[in-house]
C-alpha positions as CSV (number, residue, x, y, z in Angstrom):
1,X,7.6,50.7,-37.3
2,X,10.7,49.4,-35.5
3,X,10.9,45.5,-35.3
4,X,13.2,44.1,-32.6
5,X,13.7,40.1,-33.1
6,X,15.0,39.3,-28.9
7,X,14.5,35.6,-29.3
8,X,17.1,35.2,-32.1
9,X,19.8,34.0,-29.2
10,X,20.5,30.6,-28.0
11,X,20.6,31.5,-24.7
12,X,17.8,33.1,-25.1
13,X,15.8,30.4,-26.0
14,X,17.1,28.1,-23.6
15,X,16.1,30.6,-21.0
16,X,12.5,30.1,-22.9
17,X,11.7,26.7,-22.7
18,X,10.3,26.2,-19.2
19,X,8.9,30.5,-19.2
20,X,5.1,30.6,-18.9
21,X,3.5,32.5,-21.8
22,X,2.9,35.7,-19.5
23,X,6.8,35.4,-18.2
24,X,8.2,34.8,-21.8
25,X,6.3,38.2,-22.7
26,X,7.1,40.3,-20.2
27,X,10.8,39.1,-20.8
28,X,10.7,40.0,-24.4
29,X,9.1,43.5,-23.7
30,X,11.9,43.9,-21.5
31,X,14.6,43.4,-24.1
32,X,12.6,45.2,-26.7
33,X,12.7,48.3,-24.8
34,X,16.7,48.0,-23.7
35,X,17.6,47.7,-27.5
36,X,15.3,50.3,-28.4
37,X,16.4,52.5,-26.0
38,X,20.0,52.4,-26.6
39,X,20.4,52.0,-30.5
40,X,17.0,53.6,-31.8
41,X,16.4,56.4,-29.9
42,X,20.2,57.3,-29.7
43,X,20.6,60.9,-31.4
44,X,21.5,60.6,-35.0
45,X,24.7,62.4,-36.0
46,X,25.5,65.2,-38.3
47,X,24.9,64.4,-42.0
48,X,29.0,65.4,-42.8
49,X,29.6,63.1,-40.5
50,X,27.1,60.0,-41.1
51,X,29.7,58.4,-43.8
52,X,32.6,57.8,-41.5
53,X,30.1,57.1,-38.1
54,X,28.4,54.4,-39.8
55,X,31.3,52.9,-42.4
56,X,29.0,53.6,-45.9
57,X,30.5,52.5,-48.2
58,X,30.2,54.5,-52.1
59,X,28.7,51.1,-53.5
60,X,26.6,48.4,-52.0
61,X,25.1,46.3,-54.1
62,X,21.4,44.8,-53.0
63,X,21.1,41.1,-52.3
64,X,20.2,39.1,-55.7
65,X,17.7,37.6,-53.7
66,X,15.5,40.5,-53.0
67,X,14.4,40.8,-56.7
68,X,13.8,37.6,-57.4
69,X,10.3,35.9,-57.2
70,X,9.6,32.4,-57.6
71,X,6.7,31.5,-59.1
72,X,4.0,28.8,-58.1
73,X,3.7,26.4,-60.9
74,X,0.5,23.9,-60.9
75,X,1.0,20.3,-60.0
76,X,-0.5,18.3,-63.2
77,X,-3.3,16.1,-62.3
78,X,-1.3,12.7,-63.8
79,X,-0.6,11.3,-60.2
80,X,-4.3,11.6,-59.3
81,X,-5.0,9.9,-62.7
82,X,-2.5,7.2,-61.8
83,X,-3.7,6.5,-58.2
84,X,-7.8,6.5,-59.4
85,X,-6.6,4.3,-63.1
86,X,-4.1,1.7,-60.2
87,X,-7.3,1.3,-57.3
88,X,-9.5,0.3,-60.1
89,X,-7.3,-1.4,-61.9
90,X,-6.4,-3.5,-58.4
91,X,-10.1,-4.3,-57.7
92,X,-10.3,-5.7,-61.3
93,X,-7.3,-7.9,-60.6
94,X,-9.1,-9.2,-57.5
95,X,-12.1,-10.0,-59.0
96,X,-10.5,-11.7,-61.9
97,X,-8.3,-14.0,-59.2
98,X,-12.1,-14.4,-57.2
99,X,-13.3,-16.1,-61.1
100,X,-10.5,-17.9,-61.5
101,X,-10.8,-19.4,-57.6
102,X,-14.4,-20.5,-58.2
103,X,-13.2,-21.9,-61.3
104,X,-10.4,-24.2,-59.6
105,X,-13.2,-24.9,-56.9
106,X,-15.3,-26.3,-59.3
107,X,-12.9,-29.2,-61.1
108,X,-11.4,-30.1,-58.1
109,X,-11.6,-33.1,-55.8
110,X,-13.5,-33.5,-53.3
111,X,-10.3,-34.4,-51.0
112,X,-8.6,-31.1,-51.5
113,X,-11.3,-29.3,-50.7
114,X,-11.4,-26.4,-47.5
115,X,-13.6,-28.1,-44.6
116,X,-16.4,-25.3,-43.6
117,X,-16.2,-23.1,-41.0
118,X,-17.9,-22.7,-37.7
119,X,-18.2,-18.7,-36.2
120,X,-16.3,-19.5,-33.0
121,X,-17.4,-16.4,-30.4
122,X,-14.6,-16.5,-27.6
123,X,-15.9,-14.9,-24.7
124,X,-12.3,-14.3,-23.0
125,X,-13.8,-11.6,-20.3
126,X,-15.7,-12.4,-17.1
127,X,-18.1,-9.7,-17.2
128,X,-19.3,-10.9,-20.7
129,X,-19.5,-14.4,-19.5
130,X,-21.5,-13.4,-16.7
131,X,-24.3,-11.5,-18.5
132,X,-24.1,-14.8,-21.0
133,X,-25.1,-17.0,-18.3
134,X,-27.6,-14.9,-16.7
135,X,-29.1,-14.6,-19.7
136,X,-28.5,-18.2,-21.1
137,X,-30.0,-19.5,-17.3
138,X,-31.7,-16.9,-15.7
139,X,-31.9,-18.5,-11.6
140,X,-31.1,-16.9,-8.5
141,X,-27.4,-18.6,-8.6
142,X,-26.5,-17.1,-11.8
143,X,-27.9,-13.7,-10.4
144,X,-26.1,-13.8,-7.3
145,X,-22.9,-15.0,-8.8
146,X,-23.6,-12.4,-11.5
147,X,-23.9,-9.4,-9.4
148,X,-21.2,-10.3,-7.0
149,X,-18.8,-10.2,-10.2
150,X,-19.9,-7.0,-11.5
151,X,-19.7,-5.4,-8.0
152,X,-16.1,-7.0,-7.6
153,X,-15.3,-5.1,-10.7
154,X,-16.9,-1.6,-10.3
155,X,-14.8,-1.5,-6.9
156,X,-11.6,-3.0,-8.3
157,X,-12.4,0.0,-11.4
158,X,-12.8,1.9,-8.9
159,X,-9.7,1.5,-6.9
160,X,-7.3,1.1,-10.5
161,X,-8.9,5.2,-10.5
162,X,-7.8,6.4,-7.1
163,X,-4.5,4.9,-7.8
164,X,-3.7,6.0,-10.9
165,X,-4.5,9.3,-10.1
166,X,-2.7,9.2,-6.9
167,X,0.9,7.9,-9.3
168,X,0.0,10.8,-11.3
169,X,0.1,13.8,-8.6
170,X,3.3,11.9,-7.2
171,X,5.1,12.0,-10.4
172,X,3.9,15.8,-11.1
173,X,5.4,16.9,-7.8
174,X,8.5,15.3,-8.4
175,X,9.1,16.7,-11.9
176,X,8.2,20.1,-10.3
177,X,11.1,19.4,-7.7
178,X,13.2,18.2,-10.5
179,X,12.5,20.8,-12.9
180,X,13.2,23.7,-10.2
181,X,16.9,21.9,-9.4
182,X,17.5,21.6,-13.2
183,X,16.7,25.9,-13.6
184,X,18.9,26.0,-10.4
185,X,21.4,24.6,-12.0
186,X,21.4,25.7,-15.4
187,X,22.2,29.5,-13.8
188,X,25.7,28.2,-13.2
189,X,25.5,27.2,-17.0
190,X,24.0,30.5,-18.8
191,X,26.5,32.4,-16.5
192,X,29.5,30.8,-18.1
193,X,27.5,31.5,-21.6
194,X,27.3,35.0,-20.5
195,X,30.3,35.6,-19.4
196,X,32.0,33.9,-22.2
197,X,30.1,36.3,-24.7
198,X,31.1,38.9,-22.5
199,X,34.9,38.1,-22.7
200,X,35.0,37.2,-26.7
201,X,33.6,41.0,-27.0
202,X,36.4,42.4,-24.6
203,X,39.0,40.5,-26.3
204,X,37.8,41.4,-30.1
205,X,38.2,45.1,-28.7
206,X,41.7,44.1,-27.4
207,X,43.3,42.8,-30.5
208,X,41.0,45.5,-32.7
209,X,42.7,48.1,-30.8
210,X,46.2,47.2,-31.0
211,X,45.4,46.5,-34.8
212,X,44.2,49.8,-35.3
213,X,46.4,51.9,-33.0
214,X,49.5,50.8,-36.0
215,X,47.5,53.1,-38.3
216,X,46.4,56.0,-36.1
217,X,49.7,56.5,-34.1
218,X,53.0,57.4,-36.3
219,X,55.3,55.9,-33.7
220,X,54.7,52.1,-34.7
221,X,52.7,51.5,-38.2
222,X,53.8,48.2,-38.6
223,X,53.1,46.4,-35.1
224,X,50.6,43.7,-36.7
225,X,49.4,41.0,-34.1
226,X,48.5,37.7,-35.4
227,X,44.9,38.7,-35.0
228,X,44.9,41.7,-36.9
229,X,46.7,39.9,-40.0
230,X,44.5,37.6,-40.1
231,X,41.5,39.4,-40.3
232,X,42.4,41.7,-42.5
233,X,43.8,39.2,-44.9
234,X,39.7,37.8,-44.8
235,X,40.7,34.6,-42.6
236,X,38.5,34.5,-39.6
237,X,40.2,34.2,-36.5
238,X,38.5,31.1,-35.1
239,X,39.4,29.0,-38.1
240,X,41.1,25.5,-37.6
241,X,42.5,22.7,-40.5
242,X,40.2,20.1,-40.0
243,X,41.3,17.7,-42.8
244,X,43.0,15.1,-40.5
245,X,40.2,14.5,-38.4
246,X,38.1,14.3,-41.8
247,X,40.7,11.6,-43.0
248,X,40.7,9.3,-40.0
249,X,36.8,9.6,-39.6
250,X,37.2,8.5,-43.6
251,X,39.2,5.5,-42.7
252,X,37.1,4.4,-39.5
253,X,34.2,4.5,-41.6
254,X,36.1,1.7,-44.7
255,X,37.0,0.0,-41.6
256,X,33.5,-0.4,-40.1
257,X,32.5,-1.1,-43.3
258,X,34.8,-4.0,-44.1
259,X,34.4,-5.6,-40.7
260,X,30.1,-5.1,-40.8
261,X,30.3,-7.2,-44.7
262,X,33.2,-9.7,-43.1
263,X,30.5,-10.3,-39.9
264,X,27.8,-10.4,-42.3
265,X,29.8,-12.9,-44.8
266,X,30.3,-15.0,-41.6
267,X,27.4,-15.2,-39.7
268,X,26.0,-16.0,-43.1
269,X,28.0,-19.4,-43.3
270,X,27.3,-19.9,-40.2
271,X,23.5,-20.0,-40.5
272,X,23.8,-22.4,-43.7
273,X,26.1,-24.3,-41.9
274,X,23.5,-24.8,-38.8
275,X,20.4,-25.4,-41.6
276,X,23.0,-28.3,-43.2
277,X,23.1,-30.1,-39.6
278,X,19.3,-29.3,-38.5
279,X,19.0,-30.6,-42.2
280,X,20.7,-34.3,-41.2
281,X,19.2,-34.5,-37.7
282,X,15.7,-34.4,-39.3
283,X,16.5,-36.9,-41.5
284,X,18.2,-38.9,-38.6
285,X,15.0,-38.5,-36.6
286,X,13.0,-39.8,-39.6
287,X,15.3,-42.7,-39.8
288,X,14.7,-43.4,-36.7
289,X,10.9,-43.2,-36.8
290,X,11.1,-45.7,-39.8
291,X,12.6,-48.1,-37.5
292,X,10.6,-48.4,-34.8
293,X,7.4,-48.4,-37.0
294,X,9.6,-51.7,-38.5
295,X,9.9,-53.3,-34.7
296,X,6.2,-52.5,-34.2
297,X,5.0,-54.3,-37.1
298,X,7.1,-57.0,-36.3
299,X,5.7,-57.6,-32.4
300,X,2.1,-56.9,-34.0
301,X,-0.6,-59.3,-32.6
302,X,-4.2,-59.7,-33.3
303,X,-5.4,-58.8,-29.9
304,X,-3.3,-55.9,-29.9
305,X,-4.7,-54.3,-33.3
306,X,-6.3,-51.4,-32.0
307,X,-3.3,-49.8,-30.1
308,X,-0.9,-50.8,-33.2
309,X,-3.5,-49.1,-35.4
310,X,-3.3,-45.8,-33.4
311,X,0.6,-46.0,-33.3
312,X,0.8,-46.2,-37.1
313,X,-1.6,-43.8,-37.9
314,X,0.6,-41.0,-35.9
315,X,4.3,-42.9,-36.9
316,X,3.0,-42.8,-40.4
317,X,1.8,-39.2,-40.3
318,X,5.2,-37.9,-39.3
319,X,7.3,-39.5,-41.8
320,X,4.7,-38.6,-44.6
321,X,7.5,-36.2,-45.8
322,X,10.1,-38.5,-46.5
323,X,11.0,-40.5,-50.0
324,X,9.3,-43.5,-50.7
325,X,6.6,-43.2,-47.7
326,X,4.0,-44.8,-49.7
327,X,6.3,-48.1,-50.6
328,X,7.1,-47.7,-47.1
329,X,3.9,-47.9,-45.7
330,X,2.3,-50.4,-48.3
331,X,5.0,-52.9,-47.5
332,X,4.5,-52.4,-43.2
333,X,1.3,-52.8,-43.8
334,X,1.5,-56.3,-45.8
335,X,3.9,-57.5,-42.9
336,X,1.2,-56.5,-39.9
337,X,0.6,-59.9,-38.3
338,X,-3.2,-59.7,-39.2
339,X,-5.3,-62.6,-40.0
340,X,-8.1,-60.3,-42.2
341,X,-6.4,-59.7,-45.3
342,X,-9.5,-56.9,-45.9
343,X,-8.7,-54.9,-42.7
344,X,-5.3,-54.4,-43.6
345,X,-6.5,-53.2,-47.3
346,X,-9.1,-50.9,-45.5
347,X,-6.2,-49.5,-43.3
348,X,-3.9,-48.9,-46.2
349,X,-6.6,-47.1,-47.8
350,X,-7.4,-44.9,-44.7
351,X,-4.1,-43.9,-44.4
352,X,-3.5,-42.7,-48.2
353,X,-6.7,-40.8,-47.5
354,X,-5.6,-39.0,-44.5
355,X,-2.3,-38.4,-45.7
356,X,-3.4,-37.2,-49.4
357,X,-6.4,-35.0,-47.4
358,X,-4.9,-31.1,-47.3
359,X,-6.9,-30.3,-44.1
360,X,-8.3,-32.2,-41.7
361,X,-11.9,-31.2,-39.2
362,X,-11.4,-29.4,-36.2
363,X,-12.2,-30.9,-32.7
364,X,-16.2,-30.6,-32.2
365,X,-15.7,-29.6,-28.5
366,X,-13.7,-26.5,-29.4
367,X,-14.6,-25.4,-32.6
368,X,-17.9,-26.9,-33.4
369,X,-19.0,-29.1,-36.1
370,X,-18.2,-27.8,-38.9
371,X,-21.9,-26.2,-39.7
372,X,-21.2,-22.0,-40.6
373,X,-23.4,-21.0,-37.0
374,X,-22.4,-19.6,-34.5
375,X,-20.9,-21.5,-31.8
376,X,-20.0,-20.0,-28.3
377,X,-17.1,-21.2,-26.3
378,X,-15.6,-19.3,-22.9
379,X,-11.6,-19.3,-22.4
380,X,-11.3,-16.5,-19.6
381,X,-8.0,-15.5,-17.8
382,X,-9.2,-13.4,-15.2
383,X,-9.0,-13.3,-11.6
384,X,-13.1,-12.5,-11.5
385,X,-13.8,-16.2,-12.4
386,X,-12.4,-17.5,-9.1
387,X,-14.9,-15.5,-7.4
388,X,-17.3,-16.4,-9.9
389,X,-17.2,-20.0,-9.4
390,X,-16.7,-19.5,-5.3
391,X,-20.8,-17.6,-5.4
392,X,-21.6,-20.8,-7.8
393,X,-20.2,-23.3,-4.6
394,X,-19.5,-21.3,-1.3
395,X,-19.5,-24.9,0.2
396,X,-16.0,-26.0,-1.6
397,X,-13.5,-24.3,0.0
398,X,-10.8,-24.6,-2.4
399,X,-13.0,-22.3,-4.4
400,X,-12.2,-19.6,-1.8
401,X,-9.0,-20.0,-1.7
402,X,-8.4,-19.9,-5.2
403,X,-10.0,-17.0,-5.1
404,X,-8.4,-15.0,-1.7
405,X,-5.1,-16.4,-3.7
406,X,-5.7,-15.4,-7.0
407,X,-7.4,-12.2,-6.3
408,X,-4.4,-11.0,-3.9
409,X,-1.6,-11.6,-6.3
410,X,-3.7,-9.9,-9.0
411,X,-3.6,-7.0,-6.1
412,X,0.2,-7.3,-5.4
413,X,1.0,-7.5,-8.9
414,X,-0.6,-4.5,-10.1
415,X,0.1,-2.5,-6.7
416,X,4.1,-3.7,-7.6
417,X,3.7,-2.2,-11.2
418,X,1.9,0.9,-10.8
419,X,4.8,1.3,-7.6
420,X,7.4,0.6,-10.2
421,X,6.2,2.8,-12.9
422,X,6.0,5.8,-11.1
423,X,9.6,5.3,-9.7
424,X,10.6,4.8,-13.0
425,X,8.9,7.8,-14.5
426,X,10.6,9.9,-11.9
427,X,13.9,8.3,-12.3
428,X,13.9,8.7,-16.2
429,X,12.9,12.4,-15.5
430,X,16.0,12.9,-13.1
431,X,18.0,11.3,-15.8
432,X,16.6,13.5,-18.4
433,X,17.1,16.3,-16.4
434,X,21.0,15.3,-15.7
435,X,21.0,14.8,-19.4
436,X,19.6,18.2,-20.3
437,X,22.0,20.0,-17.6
438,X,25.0,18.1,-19.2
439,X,24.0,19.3,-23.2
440,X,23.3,22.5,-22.1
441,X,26.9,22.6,-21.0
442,X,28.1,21.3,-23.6
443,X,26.4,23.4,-26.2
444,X,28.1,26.5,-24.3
445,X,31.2,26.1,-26.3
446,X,28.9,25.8,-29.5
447,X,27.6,29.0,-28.5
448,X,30.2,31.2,-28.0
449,X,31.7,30.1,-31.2
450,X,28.3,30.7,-32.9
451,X,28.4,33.8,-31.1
452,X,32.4,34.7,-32.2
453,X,31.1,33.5,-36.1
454,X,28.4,36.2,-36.3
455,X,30.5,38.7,-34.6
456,X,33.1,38.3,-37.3
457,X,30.5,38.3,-39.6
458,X,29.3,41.5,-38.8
459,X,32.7,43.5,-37.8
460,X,34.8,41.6,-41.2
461,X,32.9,44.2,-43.7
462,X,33.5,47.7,-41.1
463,X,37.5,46.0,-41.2
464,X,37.9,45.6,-45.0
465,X,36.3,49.4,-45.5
466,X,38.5,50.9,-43.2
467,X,41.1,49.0,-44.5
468,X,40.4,50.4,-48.1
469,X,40.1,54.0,-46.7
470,X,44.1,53.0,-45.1
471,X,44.7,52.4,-48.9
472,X,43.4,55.3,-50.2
473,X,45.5,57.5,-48.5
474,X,42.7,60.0,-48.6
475,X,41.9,60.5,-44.8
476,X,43.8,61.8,-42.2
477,X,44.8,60.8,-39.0
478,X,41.5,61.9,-37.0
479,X,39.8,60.2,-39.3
480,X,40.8,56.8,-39.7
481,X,40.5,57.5,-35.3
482,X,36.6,57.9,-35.5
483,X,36.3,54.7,-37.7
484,X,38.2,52.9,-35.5
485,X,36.0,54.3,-33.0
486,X,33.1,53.6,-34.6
487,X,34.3,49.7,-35.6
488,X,34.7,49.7,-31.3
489,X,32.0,51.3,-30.6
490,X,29.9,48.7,-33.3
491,X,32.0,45.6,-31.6
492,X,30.7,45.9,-28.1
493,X,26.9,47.5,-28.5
494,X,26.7,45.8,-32.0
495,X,24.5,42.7,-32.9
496,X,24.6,39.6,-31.7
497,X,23.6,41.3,-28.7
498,X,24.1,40.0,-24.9
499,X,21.3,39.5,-23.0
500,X,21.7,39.4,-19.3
């Protein structure tokens, strides 16, 4: 059984990409049956004459490779050891640092200790709020309100649908349009592939012939051309020094570097430099704070003690960080123009205890009061509340408005963005097409020289033997011709083959 690989190509495969299955294989059966018709079934010649038809050689050695056989070795168990030993060995870590909590829990004050905390349930979405206060105060307002929301929501659900869909189909008929002028284009691009292939073959048989004509016809023996030289010397003919693009790539990379550590080094300084003055204007702002908390003390009055109360409390509290705060404060405190000696004391002590206190109790209108139960709380962004409250009051008409408002700029703004997106979408694909178009002919360049490489590759060993046979001295005339021929005959209908 004959085995014909017609995908090996890069222009092959390029040709593949945007085939459906049933186009891709009809394609390949195509090909199949061209190379089998023209190098399988072609009628084998003469045993005399196989030798010098096909170039054999008296020794060819097999590939190393094909004898050896790598062996499978078993992966030891130690790595599943390691991961099932580390889990366990983390989960006893944890519960050793839980023992250790609960025993830093138990000795310490009462101060320092976590306040408890309240299950907070955030309904955030209008539907869920709905069905919380229908079923929280079942009445025909809450029903109406109710139902009117979940209506307004199954038709805007609705609508979101149709014109998502309708973005969709748009954008598929574009990429369709866009994909039929990128295979429109990229005909111009395999044609110069082809056509290149075409003319590296007609050229190899050019400079082959003159190369081999010095050998077969006794007027000129020694009429070398550069290309012929070179190959036979084993230097392929596509070869260029590369070494001083390697050398200044080398240098712009030590350059890049020393630049990227220099900005690094700098914008380093820089950032310590810019903590150092944040550093003094905190302490300036402190300062500051100090001094007015002086100039209220000093216009302190009895009638006033509330409101001077108040203002400490929050001046104190945000120089608590500063040296010497409690000094500070004790001797502010002492200077309050107070009559009650005991109400300053009890105001000193408050403040040590709110400022030596690690937390402090959440608002009770937010978060609860502190009791672990669950406490329910509604913060919605949506615009289904303005139509929510509007069925609660239909006689305010603000309500409607904010509704007819808010609902309409929720329509805009989502009509804008899916009108966006798909422009976008389409856009990117015509840029991705332009893209694809432009590396496709870009990579033609890369393919012919991958295409000149493996023709070398394949021609070089047919040179050298008939090279050897020149050497020998032992054949005549006619045949070193039907080598020559034959090395022709294997450069033009010879793999890497040219698929049109």
């Amino acid at each position: 059984m004959i085995t014909v690989n017609t995908f090996s190509d890069k222009e092959v495969i390029r040709q593949q990409r945007n085939m459906t299955n049933s186009q891709k294989r009809n394609a390949g059966n195509t090909k199949e049956g061209i190379v089998i018709n023209n190098f399988v079934k072609d009628n084998e010649p003469s045993l005399n004459d196989i030798k010098d038809t096909y170039m054999i050689s008296d020794k060819v050695e097999m590939p190393k490779a094909l004898y050896q056989d790598t062996k499978i070795v078993d992966k030891k168990l130690i790595p599943l050891s390691a991961i099932s030993l580390g889990v366990m060995s983390a989960i006893a870590v944890l519960t050793g640092y839980i023992n250790h909590s609960a025993k830093v829990a138990r000795d310490l004050d009462a101060k320092k200790w976590l306040p408890a905390l309240t299950r907070n349930v955030n309904i955030n979405k209008e539907n869920y709020q709905v069905i919380y206060q229908m079923i929280q105060s079942p009445n025909k307002v809450t029903f109406i309100a109710g139902a009117g929301v979940l209506t307004l929501s199954a038709m805007a659900f609705m609508g979101k649908t149709f014109f998502d869909g309708y973005k969709d189909i748009w954008i598929k008929r574009k990429e369709a349009d866009i994909q039929k002028n990128l295979q429109e284009n990229l005909i111009k691009v395999e044609t110069q592939s082809f056509s290149g292939k075409m003319q590296i073959i007609r050229s190899m048989l050019s400079h082959y012939t003159k190369e081999f004509e010095a050998y077969i016809q006794p007027t000129d023996k020694k009429a070398f051309s550069e290309f012929g030289s070179l190959s036979r010397m084993g230097i392929p003919f596509s070869a260029k020094n590369k070494t001083s693009q390697d050398k200044k790539s080398t240098l712009g990379n030590i350059l890049l570097g020393i630049l990227t550590f220099g900005g690094i080094v700098g914008l380093g300084f820089v950032s310590m430099k810019n903590l150092s003055k944040s550093k003094k204007h905190l302490e300036l702002a402190l300062e500051n704070t100090k001094s007015k908390i002086v100039e209220l003390v000093k216009t302190s009055k009895e009638d006033t003690k509330q409101t001077d109360k108040i203002s400490l409390e929050a001046m104190f509290t945000e120089i608590q960080t500063s040296k010497g705060i409690k000094e500070f404060i004790k001797e502010q405190i002492k200077k309050l123009n107070w009559n009650n000696i005991q109400e300053k004391e009890a105001f000193e002590k408050e403040i040590f205890e709110k400022l030596e206190t690690s937390t402090t109790k959440v608002n009770p209108n937010i978060g609860g009061d502190g009791t672990p139960k669950p406490a329910f709380n509604s913060f919605v962004d949506d615009y289904k509340a303005f139509f929510y409250n509007y069925l609660l009051d239909t006689s305010n008409p603000q309500f409607k408005q904010l509704f007819y408002g808010i609902t309409g700029l929720t329509a805009l703004s989502y009509g804008g963005k899916l009108a966006g997106e798909a422009i976008k979408d389409v856009e990117v694909k015509k840029i991705n097409a332009q893209t694809e178009l432009e590396l496709q002919q870009r990579l033609v360049s890369t393919e012919l020289r991958n295409f000149k490489a493996k023709k070398d590759a394949a021609i070089s060993p047919l040179v050298k033997e008939f090279y050897k046979q020149v050497d020998s001295h032992n054949r005549t005339k006619e045949e070193l011709k039907n080598m020559a021929e034959n090395i022709l005959s294997e450069i033009k209908n010879g793999p890497p083959f040219v698929y049109s």
